[in-house]
N, C-alpha and C positions, 0 to 999 in steps of 0.2 A: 567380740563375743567368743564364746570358747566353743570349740564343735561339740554337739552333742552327737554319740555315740548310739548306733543302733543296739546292741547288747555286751555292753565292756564288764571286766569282771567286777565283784565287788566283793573282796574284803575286809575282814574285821580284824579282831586283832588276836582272836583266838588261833589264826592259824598260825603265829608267831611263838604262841608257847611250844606245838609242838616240833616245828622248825630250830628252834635254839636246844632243846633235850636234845633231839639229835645230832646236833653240832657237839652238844657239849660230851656226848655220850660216845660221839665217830661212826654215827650208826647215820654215813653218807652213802655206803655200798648201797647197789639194789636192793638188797632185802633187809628188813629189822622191823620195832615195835611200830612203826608206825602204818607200816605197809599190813602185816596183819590185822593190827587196831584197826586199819580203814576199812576192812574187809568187813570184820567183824561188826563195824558200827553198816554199814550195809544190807549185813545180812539181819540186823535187829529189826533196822526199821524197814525193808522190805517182807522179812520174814521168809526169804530163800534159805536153805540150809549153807550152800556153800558159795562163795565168793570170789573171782581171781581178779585181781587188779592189772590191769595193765597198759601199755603205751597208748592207745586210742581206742575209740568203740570204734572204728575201721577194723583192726587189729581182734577184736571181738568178739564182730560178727564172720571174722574169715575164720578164727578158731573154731566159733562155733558152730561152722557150716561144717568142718574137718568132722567136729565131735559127731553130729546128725549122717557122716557117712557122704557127703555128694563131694563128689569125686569126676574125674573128666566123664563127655558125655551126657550125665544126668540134667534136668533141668530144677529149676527154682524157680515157683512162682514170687513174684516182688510189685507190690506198688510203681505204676509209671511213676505218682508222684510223690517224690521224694528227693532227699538228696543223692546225689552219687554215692557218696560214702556207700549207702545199703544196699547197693549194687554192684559195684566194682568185684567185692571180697568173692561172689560167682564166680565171676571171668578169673581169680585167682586161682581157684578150686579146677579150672579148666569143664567148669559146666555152662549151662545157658538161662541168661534171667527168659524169664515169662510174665510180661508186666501187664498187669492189671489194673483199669480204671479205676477212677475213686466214684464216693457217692456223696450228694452233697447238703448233708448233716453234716458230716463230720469232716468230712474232705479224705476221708482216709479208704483203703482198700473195702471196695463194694463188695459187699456177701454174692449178690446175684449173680457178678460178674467174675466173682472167683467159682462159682460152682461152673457155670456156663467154661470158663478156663479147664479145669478140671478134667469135665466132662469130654473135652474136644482132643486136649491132649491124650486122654485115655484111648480115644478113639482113633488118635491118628498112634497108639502104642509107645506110648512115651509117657506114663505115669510119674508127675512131675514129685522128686526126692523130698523138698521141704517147701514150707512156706515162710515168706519174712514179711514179718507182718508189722507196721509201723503205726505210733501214734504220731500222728503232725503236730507240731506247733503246741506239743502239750495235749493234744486234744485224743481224749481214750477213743479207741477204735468200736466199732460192733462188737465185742466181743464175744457177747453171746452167741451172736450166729455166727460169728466167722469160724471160731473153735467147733462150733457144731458141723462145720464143713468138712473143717480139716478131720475130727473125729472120725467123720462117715467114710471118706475117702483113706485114712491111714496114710495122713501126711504127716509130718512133723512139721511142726512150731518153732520156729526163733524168733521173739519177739525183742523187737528195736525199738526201746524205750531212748532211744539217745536222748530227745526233745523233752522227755517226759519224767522225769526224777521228779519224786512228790506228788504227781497225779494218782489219782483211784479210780478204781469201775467198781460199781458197788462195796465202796469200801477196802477192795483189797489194795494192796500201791503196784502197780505198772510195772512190768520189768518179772513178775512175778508167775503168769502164766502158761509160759512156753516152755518146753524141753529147757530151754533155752532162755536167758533174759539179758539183754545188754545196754547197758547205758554209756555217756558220754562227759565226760569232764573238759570237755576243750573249752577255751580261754572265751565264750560266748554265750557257755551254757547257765543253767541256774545255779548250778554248782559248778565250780573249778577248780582242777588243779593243776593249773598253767598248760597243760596238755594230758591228757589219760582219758582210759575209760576202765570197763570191767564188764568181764563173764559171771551170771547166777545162774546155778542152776539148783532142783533139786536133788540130784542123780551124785552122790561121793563117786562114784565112778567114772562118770564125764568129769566134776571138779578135776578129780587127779588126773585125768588125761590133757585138761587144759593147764594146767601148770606145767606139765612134763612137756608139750607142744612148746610153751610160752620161753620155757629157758631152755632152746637148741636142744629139746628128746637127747640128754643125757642118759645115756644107759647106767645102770647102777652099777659104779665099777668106780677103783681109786682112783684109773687113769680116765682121758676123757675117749670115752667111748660112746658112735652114735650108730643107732643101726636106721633112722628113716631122719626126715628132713623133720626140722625145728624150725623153731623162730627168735630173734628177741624182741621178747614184746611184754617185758615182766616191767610193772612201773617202778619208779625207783623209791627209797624209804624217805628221800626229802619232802617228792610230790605229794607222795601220802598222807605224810604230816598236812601241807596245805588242805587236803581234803577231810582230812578228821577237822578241823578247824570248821571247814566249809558246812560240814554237817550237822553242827551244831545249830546252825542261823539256817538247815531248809526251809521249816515251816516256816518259819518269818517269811525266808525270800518267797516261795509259792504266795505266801498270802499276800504279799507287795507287788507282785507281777499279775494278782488276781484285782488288785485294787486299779493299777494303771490299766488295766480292759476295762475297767467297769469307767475310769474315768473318764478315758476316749469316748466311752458310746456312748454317755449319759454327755458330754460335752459336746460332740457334734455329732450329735442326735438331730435332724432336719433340714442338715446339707441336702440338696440338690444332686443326687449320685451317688452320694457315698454311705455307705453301712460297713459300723462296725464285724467284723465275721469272723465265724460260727458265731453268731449270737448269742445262742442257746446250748445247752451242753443236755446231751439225751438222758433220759431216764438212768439214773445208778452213774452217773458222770461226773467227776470231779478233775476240770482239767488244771491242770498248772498255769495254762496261759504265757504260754513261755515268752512270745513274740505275739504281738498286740497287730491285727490284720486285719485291712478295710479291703472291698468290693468297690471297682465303680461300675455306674451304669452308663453305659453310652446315651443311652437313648434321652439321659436327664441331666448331664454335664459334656462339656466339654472336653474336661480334663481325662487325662490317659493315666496309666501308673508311671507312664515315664516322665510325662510332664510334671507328673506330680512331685515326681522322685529330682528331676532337677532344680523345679523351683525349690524343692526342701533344700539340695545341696547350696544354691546360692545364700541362705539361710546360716549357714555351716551347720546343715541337722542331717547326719546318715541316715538314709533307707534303704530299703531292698525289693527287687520284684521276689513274688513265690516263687518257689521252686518248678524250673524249666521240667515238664514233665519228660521223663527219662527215654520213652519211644521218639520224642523229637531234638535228643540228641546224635551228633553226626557217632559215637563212639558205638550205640545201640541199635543202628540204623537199621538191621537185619533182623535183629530180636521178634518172637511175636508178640501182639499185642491185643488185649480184647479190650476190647471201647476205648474211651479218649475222650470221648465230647465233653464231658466233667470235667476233666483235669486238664484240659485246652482251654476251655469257659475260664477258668480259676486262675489261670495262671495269664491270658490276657487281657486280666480286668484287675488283678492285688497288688498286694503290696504291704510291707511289713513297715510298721511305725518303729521309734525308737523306745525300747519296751525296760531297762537298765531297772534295777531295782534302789540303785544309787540316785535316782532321780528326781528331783524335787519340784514345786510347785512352778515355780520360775520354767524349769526346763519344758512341762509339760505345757504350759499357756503357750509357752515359746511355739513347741508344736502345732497345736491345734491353732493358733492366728496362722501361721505358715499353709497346714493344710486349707482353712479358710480362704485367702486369698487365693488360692490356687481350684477350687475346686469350684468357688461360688462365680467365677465367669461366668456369661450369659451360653446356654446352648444355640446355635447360630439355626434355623431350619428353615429350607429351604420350600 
């Protein structure tokens, strides 16, 4: 049997036209038509004014913490749970996360528990600089209330769409709300291009200061002159090309990663423990569904996420637990934290199916018998 793959890229063959123009044209350097075209096909179908491409949504979210001002010092409220990635780029800034519970609708950063956040840190005189605010697994955040926080308070927004390309909150796409908007292209996502990501925002002022950050803060001069620290983190015109290709096939891919959610739940629907999760997508919600995520219950199976997760590898079928929430990693150990019982609950009971948009009927039966035999053991009680 051949391994199936928790989320491998998938490719058409559209990304190949723009790959050979470039080849054929020598437009291999970092920058050329395709690096803007990506940009620009981007900002169309987000509807952000301006675009910067580059090396990783790591890479980003740390420009875009620079662009928002936090700097050593300040703090940054963040999601416990998440991945590293929308964390780290903090500690690079030389400021301090401030992570915040999820709620569990959506899984993603609690309104309650960001005001309750807020409030405390004001009080103890430390009025945290921004907030990063993420969608999980695809899945839109509160956004109403959350923005209604951050408004009140006079915090700024970067919002971390990395998971979330082609999702909508009432309609609008993701990535599109915040000072700030950043997505991800790494080789797992719904889009890819082999490695990248990018900055939106709506501010031509931030734009140009994140490109000027992105290629080493070049001062304008014939020679090379730098008056503050740079970065490289500008994506190259080859990647590019892969992602205009990529762009072409989003809506498809969203609508194929919505169809294998829809598949899993309606398929093992009446296991013994397990539910498909978030089930439901809240009012004005359109998630992507990027990665396909079940719940167990102890109290009605046996089976663990890790049991589950190995019998699937004997199988040759990759999974994954959710994301380890961030205040119980050894790197954050210090950090503060308000709540946790959500994002502790979620993260000792999930687990992420193999979710590929490449995926076909065979591979997903494959699945679900796998999950089957592993979940439908008898609960033992005592």
């Amino acid at each position: 049997m051949d391994r199936i793959y928790l989320s491998p890229p998938h490719l058409g063959r559209h990304e190949l036209n723009y790959l050979h123009k470039a080849v054929e044209d020598n437009w291999v350097a970092p920058t050329g038509p395709n690096l803007t075209g990506f940009e620009a096909d981007l900002c169309a179908f987000t509807g952000v004014a301006h675009a910067v491409a580059l090396t990783s949504g790591t890479a980003a979210i740390h420009l875009g913490l620079r662009l928002l001002g936090v700097g050593p010092g300040d703090e940054v409220l963040c999601p416990s749970f998440t991945f590293v990635a929308t964390a780290n780029p903090i500690v690079y800034c030389g400021a301090t996360p401030v992570f915040v519970d999820s709620e569990a609708d959506t899984w993603n950063i609690c309104p309650t528990r960001l005001r309750e956040a807020i409030a405390d840190r004001i009080r103890l005189g430390k009025k945290p600089k921004a907030l990063i605010l993420v969608h999980l697994y695809g899945m839109p955040a509160k956004l109403d209330e959350l923005l209604a926080v951050a408004q009140e308070y006079g915090i700024a927004v970067l919002e971390d769409a990395a998971e979330a390309l082609g999702a909508r909150y009432r309609g609008q796409p993701l990535g599109s709300f915040g000072q700030v908007g950043v997505f991800s292209f790494n080789g797992n996502k719904i889009l890819t291009t082999s490695g990248g990501g990018a900055l939106l925002t709506p501010d031509a002022a931030l734009a140009k200061r994140a490109l000027f950050l992105a290629t080493q803060a070049k001062d304008p001069a014939p020679h090379y002159q730098h008056s503050e620290i740079g970065y490289n983190y500008r994506l190259s015109n080859l990647l590019a090309g892969i992602g205009r290709g990529q762009m072409e096939l989003l809506e498809d891919r969203v609508k194929r990663r919505r169809e294998i959610f829809n598949w899993y739940r309606e398929t093992l629907a009446g296991l013994p423990g397990l539910a498909v999760a978030p089930a439901t997508e809240p009012a004005g919600s359109h998630a992507n569904r990027w990665l396909t995520t079940v719940l167990l219950d102890p109290t009605a199976t046996a089976a663990t996420p890790e049991s589950l997760r190995q019998h699937l590898e004997t199988k040759k079928i990759e999974s994954r637990p959710l994301w380890k929430p961030l205040h119980l990693q050894p790197l954050f150990a210090s950090a503060p934290m308000y709540g946790g019982a959500v994002c502790e609950d979620l993260f000792s009971r999930g687990l992420c199916l193999p979710s590929g948009t490449a995926m076909g009927d065979e591979e997903l039966r494959r699945v679900a018998k796998a999950v089957r035999e592993a979940v439908s053991q008898p609960l033992l009680v005592a």
